[in-house]
N, CA and C of each residue as an Amber inpcrd file, in Angstrom:
protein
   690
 -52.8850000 193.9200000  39.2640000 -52.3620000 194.6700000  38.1580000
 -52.6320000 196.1460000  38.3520000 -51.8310000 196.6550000  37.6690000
 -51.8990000 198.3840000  38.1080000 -51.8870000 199.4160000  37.2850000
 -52.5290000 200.2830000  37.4470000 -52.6100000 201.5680000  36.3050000
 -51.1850000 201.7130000  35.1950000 -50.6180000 201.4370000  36.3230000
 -49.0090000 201.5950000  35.0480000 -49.3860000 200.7120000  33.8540000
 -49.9940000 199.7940000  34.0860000 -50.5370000 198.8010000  32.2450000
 -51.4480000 199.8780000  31.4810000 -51.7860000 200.9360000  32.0970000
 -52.1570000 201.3020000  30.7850000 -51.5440000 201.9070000  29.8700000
 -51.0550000 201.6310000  29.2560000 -49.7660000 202.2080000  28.5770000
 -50.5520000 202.7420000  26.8350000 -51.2260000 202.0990000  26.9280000
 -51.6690000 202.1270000  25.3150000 -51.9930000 203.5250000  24.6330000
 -51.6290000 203.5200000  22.9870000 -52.1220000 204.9890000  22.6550000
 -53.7600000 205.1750000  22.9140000 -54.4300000 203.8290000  22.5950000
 -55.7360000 203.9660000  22.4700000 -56.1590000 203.4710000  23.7690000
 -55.4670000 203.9960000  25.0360000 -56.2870000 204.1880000  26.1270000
 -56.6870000 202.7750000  26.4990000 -56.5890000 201.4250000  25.9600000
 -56.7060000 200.1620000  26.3690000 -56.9850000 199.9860000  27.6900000
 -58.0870000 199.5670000  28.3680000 -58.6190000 199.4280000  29.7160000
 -58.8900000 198.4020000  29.9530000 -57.6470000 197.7110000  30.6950000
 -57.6140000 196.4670000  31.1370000 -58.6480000 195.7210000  31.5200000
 -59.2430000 194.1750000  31.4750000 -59.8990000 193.5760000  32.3410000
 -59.5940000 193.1990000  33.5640000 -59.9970000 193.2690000  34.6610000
 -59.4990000 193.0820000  35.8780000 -59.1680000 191.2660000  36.0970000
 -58.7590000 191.1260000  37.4410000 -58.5070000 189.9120000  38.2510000
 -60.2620000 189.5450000  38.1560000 -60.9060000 190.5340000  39.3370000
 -62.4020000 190.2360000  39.6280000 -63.3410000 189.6230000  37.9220000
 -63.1750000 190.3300000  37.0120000 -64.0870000 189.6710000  35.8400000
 -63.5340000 188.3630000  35.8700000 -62.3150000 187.6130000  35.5950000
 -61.8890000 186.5870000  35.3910000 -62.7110000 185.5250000  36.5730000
 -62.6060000 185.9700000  37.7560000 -62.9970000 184.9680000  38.7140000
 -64.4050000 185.0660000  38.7000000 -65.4410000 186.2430000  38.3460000
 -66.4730000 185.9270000  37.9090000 -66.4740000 184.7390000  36.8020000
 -66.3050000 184.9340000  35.7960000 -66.0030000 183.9990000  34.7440000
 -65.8940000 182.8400000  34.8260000 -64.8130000 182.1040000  35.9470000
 -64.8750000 181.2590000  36.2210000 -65.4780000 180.6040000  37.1110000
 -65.7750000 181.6140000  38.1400000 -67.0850000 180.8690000  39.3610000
 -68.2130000 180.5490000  38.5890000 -68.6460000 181.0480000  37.4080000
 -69.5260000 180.8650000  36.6790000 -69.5940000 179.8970000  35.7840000
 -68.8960000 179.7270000  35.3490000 -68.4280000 178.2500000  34.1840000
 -68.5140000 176.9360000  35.1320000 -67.6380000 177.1930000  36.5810000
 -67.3590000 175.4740000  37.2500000 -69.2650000 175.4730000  38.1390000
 -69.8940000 176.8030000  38.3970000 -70.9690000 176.5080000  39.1310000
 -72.1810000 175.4010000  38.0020000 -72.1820000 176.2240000  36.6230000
 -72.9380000 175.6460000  35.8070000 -72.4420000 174.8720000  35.1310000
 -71.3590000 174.5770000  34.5630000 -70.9140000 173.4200000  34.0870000
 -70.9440000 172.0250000  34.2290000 -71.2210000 171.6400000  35.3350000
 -71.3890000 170.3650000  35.8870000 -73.0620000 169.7570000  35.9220000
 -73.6900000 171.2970000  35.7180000 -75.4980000 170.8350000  35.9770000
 -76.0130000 170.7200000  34.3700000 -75.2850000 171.5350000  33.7860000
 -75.7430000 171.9000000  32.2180000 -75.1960000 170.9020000  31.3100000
 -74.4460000 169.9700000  31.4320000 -73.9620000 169.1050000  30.9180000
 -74.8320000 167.8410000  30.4040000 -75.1050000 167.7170000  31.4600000
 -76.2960000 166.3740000  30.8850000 -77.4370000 166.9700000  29.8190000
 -78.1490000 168.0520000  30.0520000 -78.8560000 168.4750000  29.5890000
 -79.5760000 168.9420000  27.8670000 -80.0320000 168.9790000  27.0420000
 -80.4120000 168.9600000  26.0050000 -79.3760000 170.5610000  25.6180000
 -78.5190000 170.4950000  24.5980000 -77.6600000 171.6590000  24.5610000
 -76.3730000 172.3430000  25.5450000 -76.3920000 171.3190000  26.6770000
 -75.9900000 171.6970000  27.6520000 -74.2130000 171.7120000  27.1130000
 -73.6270000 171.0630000  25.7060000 -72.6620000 171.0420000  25.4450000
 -72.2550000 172.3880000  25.1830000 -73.2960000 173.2800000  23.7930000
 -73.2320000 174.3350000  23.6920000 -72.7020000 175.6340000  25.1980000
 -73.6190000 175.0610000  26.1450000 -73.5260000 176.0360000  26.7490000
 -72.1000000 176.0870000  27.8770000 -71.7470000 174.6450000  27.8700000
 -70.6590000 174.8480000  28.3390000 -69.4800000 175.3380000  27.8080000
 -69.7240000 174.7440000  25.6990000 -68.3420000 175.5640000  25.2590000
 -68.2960000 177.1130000  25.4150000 -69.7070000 177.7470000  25.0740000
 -69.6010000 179.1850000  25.6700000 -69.4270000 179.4600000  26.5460000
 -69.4160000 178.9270000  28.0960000 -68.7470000 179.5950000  29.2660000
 -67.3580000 179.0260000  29.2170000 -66.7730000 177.9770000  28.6220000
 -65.3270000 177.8840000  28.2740000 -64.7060000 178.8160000  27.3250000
 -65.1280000 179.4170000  26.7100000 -64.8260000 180.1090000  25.5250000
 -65.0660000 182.1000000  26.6310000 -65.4830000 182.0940000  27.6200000
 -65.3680000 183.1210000  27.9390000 -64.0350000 182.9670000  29.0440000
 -64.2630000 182.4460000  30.3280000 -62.8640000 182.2050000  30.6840000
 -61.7890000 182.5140000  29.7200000 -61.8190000 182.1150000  28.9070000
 -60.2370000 181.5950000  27.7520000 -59.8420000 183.4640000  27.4910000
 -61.0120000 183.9830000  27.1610000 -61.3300000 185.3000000  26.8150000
 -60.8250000 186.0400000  28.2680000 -61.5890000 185.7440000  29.2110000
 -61.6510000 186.6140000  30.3270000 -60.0110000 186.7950000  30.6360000
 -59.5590000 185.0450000  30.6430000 -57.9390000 185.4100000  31.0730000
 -57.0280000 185.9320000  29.9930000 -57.3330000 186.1540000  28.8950000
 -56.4530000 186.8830000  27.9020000 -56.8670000 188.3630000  27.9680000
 -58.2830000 188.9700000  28.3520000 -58.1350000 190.5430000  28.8970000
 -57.2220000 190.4980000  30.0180000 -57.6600000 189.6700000  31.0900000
 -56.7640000 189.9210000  32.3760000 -55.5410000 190.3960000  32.3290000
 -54.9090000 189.7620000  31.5610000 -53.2080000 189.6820000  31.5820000
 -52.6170000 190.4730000  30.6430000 -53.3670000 191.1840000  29.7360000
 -52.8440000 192.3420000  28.9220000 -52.5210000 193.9290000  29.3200000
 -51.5520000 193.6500000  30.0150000 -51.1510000 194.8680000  30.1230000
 -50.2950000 195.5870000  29.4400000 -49.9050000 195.0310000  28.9630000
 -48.9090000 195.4830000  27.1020000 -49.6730000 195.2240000  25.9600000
 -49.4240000 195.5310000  25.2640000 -49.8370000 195.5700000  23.5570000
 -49.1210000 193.6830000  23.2530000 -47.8750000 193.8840000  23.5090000
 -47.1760000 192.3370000  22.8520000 -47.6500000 191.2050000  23.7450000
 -48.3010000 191.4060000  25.2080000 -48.5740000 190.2300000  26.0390000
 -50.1080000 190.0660000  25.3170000 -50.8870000 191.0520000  24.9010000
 -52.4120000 190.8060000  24.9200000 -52.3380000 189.9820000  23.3430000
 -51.1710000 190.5270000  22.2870000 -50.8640000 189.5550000  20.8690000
 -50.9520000 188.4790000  20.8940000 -49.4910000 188.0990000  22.2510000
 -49.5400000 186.3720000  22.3500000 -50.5350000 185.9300000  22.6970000
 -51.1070000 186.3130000  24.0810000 -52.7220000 185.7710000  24.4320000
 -53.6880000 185.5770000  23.5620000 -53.7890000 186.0830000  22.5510000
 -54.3900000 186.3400000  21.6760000 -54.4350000 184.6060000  20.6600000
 -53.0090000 185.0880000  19.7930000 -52.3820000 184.2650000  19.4790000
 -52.9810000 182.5080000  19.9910000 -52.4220000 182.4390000  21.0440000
 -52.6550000 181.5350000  21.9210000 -54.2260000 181.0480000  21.9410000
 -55.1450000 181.7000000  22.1450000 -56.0940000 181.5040000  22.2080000
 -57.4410000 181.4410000  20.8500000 -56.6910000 182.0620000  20.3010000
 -57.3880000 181.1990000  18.5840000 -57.8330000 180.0700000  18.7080000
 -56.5140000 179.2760000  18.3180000 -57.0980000 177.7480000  18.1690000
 -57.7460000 177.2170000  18.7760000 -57.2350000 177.3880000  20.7360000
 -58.1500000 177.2720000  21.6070000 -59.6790000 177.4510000  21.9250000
 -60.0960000 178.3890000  21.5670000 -61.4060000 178.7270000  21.2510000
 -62.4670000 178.2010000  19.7500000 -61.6760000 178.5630000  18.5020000
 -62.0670000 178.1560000  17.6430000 -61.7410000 176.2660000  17.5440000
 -60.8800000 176.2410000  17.9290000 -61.2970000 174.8800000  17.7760000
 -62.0880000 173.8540000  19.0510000 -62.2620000 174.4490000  19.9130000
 -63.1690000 174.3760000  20.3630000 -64.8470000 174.1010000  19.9210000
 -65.1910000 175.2480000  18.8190000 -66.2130000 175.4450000  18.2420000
 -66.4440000 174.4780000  17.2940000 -65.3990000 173.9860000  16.3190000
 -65.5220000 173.2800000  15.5100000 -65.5770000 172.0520000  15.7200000
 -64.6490000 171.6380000  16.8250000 -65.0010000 170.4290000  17.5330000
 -66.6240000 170.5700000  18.0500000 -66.8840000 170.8900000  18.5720000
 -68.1580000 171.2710000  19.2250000 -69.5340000 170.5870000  17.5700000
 -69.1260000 171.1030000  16.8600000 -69.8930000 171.1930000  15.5270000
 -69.7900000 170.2980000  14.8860000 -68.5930000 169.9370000  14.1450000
 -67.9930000 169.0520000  13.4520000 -66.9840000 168.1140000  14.3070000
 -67.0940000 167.2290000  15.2200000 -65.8950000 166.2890000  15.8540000
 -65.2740000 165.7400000  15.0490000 -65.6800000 165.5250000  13.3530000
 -65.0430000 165.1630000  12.3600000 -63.4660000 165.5770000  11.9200000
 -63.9340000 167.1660000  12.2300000 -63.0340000 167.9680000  11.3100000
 -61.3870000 168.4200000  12.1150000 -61.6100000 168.4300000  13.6100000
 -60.7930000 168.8760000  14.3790000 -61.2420000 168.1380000  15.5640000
 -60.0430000 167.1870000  16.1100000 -59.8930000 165.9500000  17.3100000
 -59.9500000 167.0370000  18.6130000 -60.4980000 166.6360000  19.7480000
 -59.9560000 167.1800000  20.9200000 -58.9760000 167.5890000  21.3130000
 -57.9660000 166.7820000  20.6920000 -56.6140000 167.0600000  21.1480000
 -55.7960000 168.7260000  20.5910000 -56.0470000 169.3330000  19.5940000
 -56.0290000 170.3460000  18.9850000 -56.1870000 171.6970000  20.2180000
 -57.3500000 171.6140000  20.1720000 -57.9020000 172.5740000  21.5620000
 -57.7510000 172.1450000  23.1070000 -57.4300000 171.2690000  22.8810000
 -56.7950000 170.8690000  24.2600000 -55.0440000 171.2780000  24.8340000
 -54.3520000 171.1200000  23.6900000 -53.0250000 171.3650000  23.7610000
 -53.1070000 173.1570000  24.2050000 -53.7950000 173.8720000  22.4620000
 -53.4040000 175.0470000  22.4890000 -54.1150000 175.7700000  24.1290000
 -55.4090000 175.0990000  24.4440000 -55.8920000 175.9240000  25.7560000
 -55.0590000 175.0520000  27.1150000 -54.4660000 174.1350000  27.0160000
 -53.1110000 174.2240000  27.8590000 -52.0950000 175.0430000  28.1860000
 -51.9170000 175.7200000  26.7240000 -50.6330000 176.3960000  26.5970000
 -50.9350000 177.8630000  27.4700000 -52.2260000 178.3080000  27.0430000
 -52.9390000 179.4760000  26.8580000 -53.0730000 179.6290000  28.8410000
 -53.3560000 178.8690000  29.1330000 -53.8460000 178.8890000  30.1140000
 -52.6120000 178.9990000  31.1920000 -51.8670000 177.8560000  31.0040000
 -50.1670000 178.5230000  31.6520000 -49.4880000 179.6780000  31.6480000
 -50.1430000 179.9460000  29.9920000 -49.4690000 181.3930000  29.8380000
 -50.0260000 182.3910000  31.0500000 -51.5720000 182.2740000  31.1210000
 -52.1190000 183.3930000  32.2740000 -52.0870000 183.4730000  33.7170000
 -51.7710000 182.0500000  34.0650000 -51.2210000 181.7770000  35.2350000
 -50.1100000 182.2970000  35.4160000 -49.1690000 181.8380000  34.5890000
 -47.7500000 182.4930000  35.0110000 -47.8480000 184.4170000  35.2620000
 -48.4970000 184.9180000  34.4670000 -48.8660000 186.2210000  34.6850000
 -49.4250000 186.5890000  36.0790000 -50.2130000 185.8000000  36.0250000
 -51.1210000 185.9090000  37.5170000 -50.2380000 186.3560000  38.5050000
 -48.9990000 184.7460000  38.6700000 -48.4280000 184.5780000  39.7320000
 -47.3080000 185.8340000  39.6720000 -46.8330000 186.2780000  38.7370000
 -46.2150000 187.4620000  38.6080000 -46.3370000 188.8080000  39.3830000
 -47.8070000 189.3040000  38.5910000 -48.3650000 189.8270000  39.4320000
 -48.5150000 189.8790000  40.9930000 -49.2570000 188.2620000  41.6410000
 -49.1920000 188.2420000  43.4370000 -47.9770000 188.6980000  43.6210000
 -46.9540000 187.8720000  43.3600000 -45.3870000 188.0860000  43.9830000
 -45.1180000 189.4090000  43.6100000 -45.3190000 190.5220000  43.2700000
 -44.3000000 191.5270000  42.8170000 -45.7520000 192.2690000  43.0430000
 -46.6590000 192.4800000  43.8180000 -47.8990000 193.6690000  44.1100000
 -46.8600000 193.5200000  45.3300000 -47.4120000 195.7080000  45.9380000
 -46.4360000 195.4630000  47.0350000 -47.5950000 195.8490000  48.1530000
 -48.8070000 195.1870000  47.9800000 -50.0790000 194.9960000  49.2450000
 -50.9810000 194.4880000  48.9740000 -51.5160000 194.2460000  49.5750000
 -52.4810000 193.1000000  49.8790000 -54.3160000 193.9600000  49.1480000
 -54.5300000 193.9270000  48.2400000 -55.8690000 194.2400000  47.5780000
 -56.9060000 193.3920000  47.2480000 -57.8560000 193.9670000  46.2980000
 -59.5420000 192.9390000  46.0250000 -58.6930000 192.8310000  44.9360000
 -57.9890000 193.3700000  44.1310000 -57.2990000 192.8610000  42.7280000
 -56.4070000 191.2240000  42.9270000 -55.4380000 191.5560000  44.0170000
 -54.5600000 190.4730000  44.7190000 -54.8950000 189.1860000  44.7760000
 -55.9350000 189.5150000  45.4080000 -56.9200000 188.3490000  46.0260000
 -57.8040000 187.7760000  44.7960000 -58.3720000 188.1170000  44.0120000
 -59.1380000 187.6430000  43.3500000 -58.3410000 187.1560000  42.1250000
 -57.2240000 188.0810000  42.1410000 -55.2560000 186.8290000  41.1100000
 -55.5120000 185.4740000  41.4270000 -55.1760000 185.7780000  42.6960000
 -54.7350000 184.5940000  43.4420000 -55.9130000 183.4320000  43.6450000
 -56.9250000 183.7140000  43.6720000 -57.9020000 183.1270000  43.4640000
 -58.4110000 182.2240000  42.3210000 -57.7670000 183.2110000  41.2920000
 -58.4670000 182.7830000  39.9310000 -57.2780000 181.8680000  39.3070000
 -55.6430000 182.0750000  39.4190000 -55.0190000 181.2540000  40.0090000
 -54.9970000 180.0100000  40.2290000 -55.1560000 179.4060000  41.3780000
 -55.6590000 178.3410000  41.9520000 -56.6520000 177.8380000  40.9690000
 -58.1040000 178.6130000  40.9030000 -58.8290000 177.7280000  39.8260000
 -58.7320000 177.5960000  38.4420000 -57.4090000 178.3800000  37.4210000
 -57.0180000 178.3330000  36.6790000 -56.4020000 177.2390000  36.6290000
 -55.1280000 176.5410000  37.6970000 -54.5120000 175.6360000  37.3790000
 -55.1980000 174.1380000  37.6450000 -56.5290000 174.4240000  38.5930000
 -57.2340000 172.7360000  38.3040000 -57.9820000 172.4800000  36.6280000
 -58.1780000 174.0220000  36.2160000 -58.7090000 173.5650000  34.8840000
 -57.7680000 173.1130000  34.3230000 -56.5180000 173.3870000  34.5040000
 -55.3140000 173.3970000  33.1630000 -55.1540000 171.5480000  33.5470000
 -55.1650000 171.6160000  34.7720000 -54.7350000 169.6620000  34.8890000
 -56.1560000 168.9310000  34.3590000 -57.2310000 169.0520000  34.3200000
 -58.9680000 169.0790000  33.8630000 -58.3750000 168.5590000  32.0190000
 -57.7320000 169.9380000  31.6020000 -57.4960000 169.5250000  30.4010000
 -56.5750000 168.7160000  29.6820000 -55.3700000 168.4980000  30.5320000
 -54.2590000 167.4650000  30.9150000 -54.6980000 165.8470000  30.7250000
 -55.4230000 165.9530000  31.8980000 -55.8300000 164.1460000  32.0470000
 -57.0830000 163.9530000  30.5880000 -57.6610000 165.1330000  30.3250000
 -58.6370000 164.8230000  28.8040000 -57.7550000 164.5390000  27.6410000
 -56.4610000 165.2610000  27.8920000 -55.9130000 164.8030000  26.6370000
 -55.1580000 163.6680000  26.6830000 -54.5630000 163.2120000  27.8580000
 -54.1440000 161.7420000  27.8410000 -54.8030000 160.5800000  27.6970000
 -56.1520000 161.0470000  28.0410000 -57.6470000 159.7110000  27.9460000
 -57.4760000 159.8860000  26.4370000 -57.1720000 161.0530000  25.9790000
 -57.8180000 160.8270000  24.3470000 -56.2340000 160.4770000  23.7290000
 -55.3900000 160.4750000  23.7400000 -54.0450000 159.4680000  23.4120000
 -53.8940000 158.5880000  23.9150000 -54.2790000 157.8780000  24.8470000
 -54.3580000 156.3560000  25.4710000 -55.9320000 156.1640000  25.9440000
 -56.6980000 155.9170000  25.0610000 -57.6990000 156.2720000  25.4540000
 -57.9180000 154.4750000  26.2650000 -58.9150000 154.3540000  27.4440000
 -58.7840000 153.5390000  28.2250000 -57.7440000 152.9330000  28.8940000
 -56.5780000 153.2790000  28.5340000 -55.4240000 152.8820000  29.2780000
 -54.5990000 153.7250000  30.0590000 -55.3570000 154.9120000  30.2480000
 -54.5820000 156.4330000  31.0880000 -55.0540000 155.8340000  32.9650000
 -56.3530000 155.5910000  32.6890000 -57.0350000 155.3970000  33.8850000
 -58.2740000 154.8580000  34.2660000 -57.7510000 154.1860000  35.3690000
 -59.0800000 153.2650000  35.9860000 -59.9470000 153.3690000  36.6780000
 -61.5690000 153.2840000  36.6030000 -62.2510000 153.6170000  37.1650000
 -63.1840000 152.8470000  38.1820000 -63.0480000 152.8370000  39.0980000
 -63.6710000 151.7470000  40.6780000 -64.9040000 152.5040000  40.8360000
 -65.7720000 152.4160000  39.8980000 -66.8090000 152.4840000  40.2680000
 -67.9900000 151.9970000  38.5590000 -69.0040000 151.5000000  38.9820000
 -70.4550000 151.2530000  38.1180000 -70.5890000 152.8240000  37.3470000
 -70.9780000 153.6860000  37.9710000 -71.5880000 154.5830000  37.2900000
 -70.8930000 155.8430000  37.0460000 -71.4670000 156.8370000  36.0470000
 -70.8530000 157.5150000  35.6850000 -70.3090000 157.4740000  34.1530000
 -69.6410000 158.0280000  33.4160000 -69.0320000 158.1930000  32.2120000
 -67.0390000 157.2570000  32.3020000 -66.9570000 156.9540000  31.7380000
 -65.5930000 156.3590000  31.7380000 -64.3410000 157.0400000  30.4600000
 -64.8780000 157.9770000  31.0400000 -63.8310000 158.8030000  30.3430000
 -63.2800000 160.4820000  31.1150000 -62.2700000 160.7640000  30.9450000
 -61.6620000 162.0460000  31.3120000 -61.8840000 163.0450000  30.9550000
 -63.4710000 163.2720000  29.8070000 -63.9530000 164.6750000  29.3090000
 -64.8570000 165.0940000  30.3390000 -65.0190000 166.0970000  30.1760000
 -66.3790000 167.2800000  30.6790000 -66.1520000 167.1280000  32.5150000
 -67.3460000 166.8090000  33.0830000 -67.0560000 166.8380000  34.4000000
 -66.1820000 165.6850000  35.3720000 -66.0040000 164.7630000  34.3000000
 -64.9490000 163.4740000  35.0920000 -63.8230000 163.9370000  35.4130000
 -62.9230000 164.7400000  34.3630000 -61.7140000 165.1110000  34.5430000
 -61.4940000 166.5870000  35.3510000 -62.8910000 167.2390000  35.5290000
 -62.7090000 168.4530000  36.6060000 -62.7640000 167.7900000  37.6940000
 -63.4330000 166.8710000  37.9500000 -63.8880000 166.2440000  39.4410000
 -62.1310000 165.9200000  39.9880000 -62.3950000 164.9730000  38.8340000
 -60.7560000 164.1250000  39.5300000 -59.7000000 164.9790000  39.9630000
 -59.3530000 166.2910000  38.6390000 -58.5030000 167.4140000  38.9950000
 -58.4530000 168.0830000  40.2810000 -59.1430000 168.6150000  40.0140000
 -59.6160000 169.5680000  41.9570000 -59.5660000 168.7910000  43.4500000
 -60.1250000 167.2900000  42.9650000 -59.5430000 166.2450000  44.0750000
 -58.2460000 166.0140000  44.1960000 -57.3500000 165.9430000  43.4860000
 -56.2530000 165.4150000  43.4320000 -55.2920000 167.1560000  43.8650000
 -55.7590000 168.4550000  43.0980000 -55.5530000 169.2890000  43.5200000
 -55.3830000 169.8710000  45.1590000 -56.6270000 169.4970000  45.7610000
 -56.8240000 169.4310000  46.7980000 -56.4890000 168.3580000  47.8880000
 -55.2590000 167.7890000  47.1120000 -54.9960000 166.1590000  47.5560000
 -55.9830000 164.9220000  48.6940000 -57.3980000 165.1480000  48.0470000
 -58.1950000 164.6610000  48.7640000 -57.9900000 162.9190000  48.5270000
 -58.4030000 162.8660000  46.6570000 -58.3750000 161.5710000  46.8550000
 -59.2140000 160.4910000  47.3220000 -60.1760000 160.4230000  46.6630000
 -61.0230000 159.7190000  46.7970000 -60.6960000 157.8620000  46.7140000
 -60.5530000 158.0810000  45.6040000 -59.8380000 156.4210000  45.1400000
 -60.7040000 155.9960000  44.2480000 -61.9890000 156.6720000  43.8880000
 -62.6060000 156.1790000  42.5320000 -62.3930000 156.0160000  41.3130000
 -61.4300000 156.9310000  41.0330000 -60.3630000 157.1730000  39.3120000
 -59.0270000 156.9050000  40.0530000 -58.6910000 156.2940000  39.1090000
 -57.0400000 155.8490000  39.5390000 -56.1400000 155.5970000  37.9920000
 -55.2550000 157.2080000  38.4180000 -54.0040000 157.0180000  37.0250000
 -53.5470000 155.9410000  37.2770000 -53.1610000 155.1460000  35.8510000
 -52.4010000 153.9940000  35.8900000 -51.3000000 154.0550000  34.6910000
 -51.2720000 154.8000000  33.9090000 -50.6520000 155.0120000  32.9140000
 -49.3440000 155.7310000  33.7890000 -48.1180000 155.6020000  32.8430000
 -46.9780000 156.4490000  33.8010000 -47.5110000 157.7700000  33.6000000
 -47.5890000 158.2590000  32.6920000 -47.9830000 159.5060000  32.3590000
 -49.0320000 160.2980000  33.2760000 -50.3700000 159.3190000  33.1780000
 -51.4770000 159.9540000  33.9020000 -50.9770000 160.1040000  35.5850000
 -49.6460000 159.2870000  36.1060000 -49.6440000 158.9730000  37.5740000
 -48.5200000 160.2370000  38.0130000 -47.6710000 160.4640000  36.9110000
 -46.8730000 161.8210000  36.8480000 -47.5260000 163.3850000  36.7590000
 -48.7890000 163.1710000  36.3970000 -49.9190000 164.4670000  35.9290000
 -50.5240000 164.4950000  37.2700000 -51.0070000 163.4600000  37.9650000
 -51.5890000 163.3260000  39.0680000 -50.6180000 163.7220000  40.3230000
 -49.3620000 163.4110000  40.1000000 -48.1760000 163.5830000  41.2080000
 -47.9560000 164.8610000  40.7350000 -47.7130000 165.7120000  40.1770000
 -47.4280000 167.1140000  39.6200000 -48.2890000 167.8260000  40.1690000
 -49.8810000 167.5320000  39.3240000 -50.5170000 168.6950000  40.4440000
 -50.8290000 168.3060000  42.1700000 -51.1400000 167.2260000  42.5660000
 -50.7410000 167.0760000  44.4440000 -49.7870000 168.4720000  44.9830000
 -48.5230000 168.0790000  44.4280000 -47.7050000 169.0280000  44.9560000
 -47.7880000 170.2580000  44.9160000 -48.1900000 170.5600000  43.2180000
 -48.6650000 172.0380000  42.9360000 -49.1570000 172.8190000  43.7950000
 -50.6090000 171.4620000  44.1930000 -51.4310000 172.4780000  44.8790000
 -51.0200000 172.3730000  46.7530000 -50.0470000 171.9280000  46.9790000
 -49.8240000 171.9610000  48.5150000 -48.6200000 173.1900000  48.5100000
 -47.7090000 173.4370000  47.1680000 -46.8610000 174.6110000  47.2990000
 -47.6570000 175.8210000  47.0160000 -48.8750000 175.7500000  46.6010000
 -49.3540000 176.9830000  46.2590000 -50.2640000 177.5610000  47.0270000
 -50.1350000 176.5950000  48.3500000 -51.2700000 177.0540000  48.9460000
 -50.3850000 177.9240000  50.2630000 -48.6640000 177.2160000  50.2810000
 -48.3840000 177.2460000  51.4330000 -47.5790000 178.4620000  50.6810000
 -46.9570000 178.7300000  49.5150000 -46.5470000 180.0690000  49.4570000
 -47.7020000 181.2390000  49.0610000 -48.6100000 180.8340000  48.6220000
 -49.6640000 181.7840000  48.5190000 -49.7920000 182.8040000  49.7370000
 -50.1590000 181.5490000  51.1820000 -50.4840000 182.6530000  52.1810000
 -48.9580000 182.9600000  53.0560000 -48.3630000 182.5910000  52.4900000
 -47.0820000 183.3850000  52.9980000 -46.6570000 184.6330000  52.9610000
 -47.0020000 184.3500000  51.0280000 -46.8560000 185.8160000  50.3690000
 -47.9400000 187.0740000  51.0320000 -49.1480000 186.4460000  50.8920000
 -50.5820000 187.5690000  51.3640000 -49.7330000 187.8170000  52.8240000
 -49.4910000 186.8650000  53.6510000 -49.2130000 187.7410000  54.9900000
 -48.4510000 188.4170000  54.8950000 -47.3130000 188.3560000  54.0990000
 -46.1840000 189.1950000  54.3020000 -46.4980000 190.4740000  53.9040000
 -47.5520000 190.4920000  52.7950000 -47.9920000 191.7720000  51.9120000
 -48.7230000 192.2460000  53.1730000 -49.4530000 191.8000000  53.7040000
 -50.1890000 192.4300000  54.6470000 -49.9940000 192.8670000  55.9350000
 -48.4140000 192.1720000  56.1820000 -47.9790000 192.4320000  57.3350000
 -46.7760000 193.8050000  57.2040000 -46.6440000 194.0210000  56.0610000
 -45.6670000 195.2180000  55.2590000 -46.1980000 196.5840000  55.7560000
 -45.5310000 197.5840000  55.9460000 -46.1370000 199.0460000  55.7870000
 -46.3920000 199.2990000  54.3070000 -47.8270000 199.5270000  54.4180000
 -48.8020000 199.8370000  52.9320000 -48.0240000 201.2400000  52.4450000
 -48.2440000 200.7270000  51.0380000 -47.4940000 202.2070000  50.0480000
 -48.2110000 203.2140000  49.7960000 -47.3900000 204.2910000  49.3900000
 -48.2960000 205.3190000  49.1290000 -48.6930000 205.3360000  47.5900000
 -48.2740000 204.6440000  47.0620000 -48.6290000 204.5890000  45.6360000
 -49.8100000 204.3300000  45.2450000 -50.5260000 205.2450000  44.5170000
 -52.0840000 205.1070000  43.9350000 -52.1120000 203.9620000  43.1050000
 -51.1500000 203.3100000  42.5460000 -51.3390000 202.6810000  41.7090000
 -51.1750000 201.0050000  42.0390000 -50.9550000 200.8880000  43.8420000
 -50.8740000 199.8900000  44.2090000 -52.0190000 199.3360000  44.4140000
């Protein structure tokens, strides 16, 4: 993203690419250890609740994009909290949808951005980065919300131990595997739905890897601009 976003009367100073991927190297490093732990729920909705944040500075480079983000990310966050507090009052599914939505929304920005920078930067790179780990969360929150509308009948699990369900670290694990079309064979979609979510991102992540570095080489293989603002 580039100086031209600052457009604002009040001087609005964007959050970068780099905070976001802090943000999130930080949420998936501790998230998985802090979980079991006495509070460890708390502390994961607060590093979820910053991501959500981090990618709605990221992508504001207008006044009307940082609204919708905004917008978008209400419910997401707050209901988050309330779930968190009260599971009574507000279902998973609530904050699951809206930080679906929210989260596509910043991706699509992202990818905007890579494709249309005209060189190869630490801004670029750390898009593209955050990117990629933006869209295993978004499938993370995908397969949680289908466990919780078919709950036991989304997917099967070949193994003794562990949790049998698609919240917290089950459904990042599975995501990023399936992202990474590794594939283990321990969780297995069986639902049409869950096997279409699972076939969606595979591909995702084999087109995004193969136009990703297409794009970076080409940026890098370009005569660099003179523009300060690239």
């Amino acid at each position: 993203m580039t100086t031209s976003f600052m457009r604002w009367p009040l001087r609005f100073r964007r959050f970068s690419a780099v905070q976001l991927l802090i943000a999130l190297v930080a949420f998936f490093i501790c998230a998985p250890f802090v979980e079991e732990i006495k509070g460890g729920d708390l502390i994961v909705s607060a590093l979820f609740s910053l991501v959500l944040v981090a990618g709605v500075l990221a992508v504001a480079e207008r006044k009307r994009t940082l609204i919708i983000a905004i917008v978008l990310a209400f419910p997401a966050i707050v209901g988050r909290w309330i779930n968190h507090f009260r599971p009574d009052l507000i279902p998973p599914v609530v904050f699951l949808v809206s930080g679906l939505i929210l989260i596509a929304f910043v991706v699509g920005h992202l990818l905007r951005y890579i494709l249309r920078a005209p060189s190869v930067n630490t801004e670029v790179l750390c898009a593209s980065i955050s990117a990629y780990l933006m869209l295993g969360l978004m499938w993370t929150m995908a397969y949680w919300l289908v466990d919780q509308l078919t709950p036991g009948g989304a997917f099967s699990f070949n193994t003794n131990t562990g949790t049998h369900s698609m919240s917290g670290f089950t459904g990042f694990y599975f995501s990023f595997i399936t992202l990474s079309t590794v594939g283990y064979g321990d969780i297995t979609p069986v639902s049409r739905l869950a096997r279409w979510l699972a076939a969606m991102e595979a591909m995702t992540g084999l087109l995004y890897v193969a136009v990703l570095i297409a794009r970076l080489v080409a940026l890098y293989s370009s005569p660099k601009s003179d523009d300060p603002s690239a």
